[in-house]
C-alpha positions as CSV (number, residue, x, y, z in Angstrom):
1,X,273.4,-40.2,-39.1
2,X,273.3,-36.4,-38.3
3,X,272.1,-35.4,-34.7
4,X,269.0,-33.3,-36.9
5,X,268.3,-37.2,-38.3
6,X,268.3,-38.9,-34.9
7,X,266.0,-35.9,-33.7
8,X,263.4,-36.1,-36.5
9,X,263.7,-40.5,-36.5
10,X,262.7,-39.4,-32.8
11,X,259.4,-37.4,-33.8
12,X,258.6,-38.9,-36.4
13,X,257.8,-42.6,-34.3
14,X,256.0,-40.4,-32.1
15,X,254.1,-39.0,-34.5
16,X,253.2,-42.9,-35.1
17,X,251.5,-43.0,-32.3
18,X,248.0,-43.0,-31.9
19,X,246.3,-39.7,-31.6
20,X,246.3,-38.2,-28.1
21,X,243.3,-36.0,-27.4
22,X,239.7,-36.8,-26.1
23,X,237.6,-37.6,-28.4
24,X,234.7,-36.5,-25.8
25,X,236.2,-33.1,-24.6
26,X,237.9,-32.0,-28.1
27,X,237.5,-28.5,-29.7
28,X,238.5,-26.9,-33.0
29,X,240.4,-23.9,-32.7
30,X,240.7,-21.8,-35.7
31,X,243.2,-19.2,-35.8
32,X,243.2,-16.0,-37.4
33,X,241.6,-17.2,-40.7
34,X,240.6,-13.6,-41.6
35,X,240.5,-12.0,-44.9
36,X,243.4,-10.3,-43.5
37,X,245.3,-13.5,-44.1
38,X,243.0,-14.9,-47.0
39,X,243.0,-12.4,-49.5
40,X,245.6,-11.2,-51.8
41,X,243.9,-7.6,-51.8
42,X,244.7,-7.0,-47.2
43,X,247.1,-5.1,-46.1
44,X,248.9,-7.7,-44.9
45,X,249.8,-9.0,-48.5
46,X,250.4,-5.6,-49.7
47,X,253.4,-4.9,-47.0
48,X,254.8,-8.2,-48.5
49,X,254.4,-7.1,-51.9
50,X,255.6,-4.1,-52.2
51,X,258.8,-4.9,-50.2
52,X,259.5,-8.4,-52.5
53,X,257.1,-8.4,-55.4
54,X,255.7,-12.2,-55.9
55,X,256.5,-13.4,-52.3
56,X,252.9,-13.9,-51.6
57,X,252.3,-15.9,-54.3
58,X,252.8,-19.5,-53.5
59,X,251.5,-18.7,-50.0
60,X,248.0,-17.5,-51.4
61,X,248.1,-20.9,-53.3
62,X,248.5,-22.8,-50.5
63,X,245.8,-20.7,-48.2
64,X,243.9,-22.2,-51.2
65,X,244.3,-26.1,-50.2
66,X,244.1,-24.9,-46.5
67,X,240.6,-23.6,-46.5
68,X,238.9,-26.6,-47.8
69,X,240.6,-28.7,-44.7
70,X,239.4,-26.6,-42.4
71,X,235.6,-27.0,-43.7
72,X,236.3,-30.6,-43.3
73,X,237.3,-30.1,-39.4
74,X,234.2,-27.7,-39.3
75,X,232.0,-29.9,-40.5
76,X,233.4,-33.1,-38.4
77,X,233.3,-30.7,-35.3
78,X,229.8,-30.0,-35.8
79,X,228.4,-32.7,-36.5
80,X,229.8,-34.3,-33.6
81,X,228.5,-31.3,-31.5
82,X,232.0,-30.9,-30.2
83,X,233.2,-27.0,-29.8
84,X,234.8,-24.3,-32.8
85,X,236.0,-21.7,-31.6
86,X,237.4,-18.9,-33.7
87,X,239.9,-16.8,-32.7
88,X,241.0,-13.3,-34.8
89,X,243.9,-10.5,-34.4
90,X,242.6,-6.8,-34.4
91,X,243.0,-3.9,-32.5
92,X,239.9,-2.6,-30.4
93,X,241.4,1.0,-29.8
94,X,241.4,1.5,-34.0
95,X,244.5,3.0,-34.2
96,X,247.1,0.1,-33.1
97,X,247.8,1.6,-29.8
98,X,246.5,-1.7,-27.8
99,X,249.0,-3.8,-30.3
100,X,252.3,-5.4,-29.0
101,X,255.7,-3.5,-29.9
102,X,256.2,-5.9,-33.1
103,X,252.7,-5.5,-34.8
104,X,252.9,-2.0,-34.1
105,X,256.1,-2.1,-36.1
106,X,254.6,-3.9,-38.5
107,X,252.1,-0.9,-38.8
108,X,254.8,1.6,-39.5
109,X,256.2,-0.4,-42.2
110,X,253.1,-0.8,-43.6
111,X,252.9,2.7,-43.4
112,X,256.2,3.6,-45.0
113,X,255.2,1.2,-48.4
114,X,251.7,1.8,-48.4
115,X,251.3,4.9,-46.7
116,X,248.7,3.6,-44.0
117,X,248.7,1.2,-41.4
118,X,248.5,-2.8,-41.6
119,X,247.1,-4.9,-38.9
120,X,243.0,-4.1,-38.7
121,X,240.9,-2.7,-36.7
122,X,237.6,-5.1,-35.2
123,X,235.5,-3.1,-37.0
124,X,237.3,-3.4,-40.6
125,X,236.4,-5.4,-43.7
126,X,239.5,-7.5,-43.2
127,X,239.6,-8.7,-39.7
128,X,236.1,-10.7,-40.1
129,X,236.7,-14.3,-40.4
130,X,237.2,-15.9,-44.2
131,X,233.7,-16.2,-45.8
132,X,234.8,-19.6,-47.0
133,X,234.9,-21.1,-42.9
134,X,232.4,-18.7,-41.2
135,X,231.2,-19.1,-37.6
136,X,227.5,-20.3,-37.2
137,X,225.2,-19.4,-34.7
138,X,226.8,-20.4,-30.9
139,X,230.4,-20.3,-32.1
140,X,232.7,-17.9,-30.3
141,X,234.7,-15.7,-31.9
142,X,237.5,-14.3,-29.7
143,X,239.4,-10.9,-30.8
144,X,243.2,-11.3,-29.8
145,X,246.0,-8.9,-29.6
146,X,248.4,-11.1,-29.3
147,X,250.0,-13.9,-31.4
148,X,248.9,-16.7,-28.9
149,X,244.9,-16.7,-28.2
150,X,246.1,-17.2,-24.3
151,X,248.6,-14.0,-23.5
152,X,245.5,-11.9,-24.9
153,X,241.9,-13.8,-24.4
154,X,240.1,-15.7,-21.2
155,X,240.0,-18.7,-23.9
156,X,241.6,-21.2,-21.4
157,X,239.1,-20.4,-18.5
158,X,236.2,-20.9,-21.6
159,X,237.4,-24.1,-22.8
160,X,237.9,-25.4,-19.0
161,X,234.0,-24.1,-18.3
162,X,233.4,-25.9,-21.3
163,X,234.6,-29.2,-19.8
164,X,237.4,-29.7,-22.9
165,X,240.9,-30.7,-22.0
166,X,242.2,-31.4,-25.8
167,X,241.9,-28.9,-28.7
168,X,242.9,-29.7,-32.7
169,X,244.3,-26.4,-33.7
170,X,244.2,-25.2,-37.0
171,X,244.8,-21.8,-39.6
172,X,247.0,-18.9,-40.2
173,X,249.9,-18.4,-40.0
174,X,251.5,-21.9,-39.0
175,X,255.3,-20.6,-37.1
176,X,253.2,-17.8,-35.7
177,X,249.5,-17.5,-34.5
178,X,248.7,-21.3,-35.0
179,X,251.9,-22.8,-33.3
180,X,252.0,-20.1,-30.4
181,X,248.6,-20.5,-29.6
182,X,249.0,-24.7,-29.8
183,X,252.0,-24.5,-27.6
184,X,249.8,-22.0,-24.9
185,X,247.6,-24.4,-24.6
186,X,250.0,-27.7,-24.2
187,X,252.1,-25.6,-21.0
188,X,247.9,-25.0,-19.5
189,X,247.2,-28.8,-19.3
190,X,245.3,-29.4,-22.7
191,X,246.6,-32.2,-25.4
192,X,247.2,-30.4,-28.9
193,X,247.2,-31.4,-32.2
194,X,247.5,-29.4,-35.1
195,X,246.6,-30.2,-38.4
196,X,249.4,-29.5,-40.2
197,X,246.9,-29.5,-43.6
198,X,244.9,-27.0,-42.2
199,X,247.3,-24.4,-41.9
200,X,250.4,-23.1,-43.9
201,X,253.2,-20.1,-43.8
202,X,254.6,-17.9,-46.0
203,X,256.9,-20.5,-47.0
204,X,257.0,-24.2,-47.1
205,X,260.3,-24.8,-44.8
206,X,259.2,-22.0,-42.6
207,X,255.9,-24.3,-41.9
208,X,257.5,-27.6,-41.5
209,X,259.8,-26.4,-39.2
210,X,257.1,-24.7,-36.4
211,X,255.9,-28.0,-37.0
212,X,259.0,-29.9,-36.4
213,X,259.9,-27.9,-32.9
214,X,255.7,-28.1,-31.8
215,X,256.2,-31.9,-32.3
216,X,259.2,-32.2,-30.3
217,X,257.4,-31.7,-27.1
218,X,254.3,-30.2,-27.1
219,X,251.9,-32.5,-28.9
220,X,251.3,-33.8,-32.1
221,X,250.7,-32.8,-36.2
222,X,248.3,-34.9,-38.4
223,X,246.5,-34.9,-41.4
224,X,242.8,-33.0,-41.6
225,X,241.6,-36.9,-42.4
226,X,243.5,-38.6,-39.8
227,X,241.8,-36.6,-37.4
228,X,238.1,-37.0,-38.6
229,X,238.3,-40.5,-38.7
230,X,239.9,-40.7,-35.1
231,X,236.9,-38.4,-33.8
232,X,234.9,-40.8,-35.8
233,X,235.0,-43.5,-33.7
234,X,233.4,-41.6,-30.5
235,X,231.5,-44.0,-28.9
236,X,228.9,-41.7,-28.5
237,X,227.6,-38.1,-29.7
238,X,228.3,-35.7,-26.9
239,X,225.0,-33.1,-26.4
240,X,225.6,-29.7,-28.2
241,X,228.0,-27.1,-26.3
242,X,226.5,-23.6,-26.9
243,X,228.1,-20.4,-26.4
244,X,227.7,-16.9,-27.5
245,X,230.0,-15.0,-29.7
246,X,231.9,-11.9,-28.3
């Protein structure tokens, strides 16, 4: 047995365990399920594209399975009156200035292949959320320039005012936004588990191994239906947690 076998024998029994978050003081976050992300017809395709035509492909199919997990978390979430939070990539200046140095690189790619810059502004079609998962009245929807929600928003200080200490993390992309913003949040104190049906990458091995390392030590991945039937069995519905979007 390989060292990489004794490792994954490792987190796979802990991945046996039984789910480790509140059920009382759980929220769904949901990262950077934009049309950005969603839509073959963003910018963020069209880089990929044009560089490797058909490399977007199988991703977009999978983005297709994805969505209707996360409407199962939403709906679970809300009907337990338990937090979803949304959290979206944009830059608030309009021009990219505000961006880190790699998605401002990623703009001047974009603008060598398509001849006009990539990641979108707050105010553009692309950065509002998917219509398919779309916040309701009293969710938050955070704008990040960042990959993790924490390096870039006051979400930790929200959730803690919120009274939640465990979040089930969920969207786009998995090695990037969803895992960087899951680990953030495991080093602040809260248990995380992502759904590792609810989210996907731009390639199948690429998602299974952000996966693989997040489950090593930072919490746990499970199914979109282990995770409703574990919040299931709440012994009682908590009273609705409001909050304004912004």
């Amino acid at each position: 047995m390989t060292d990489h076998e004794k490792i994954l024998e490792l987190i796979e029994s802990k991945n046996r365990m039984p789910i480790a978050i509140d059920q009382e003081k759980c929220a769904l976050v949901i990262v950077d399920v934009q049309r950005f992300f969603t839509r073959p017809n963003a910018a963020f395709a069209k880089v990929f594209q044009a560089l490797k035509p058909g490399a977007m492909d199988g991703y977009f199919e999978r983005v297709g399975t994805v969505l209707p997990r996360i409407q199962e978390l939403q709906r679970s979430f809300r009907n337990l009156h338990l937090p979803v939070i949304f959290c979206a990539v944009g830059s608030k200046t309009g021009d990219g200035r505000d961006l880190p140095s790699w998605l401002r690189d990623f703009d001047e790619l974009a603008q060598k292949v398509l001849g006009g810059r990539a990641n979108p502004s707050v105010d553009d079609w692309s950065w509002q959320v998917d219509d398919l998962i779309s916040p309701i009245p009293g969710e938050l929807v955070l704008n990040k320039t960042s990959s993790g929600a924490l390096a870039s928003t006051k979400l930790d200080q929200t959730l803690h005012n919120m009274g939640i200490n465990s979040l089930v993390v969920c969207g786009l992309t998995t090695a990037i936004c969803v895992a960087q913003t899951a680990r953030e949040h495991a080093d602040r104190g809260f248990r995380v588990v992502i759904a590792k049906d609810a989210c996907t990458e731009l390639s199948p091995e690429m998602h299974e191994a952000a996966l693989l390392s997040f489950c090593h030590v930072f919490g746990q991945a499970r199914e979109t239906s282990e995770i409703i039937q574990f919040l299931s069995t709440r012994s009682s519905a908590a009273a609705p947690l409001e909050a304004a979007n912004v």
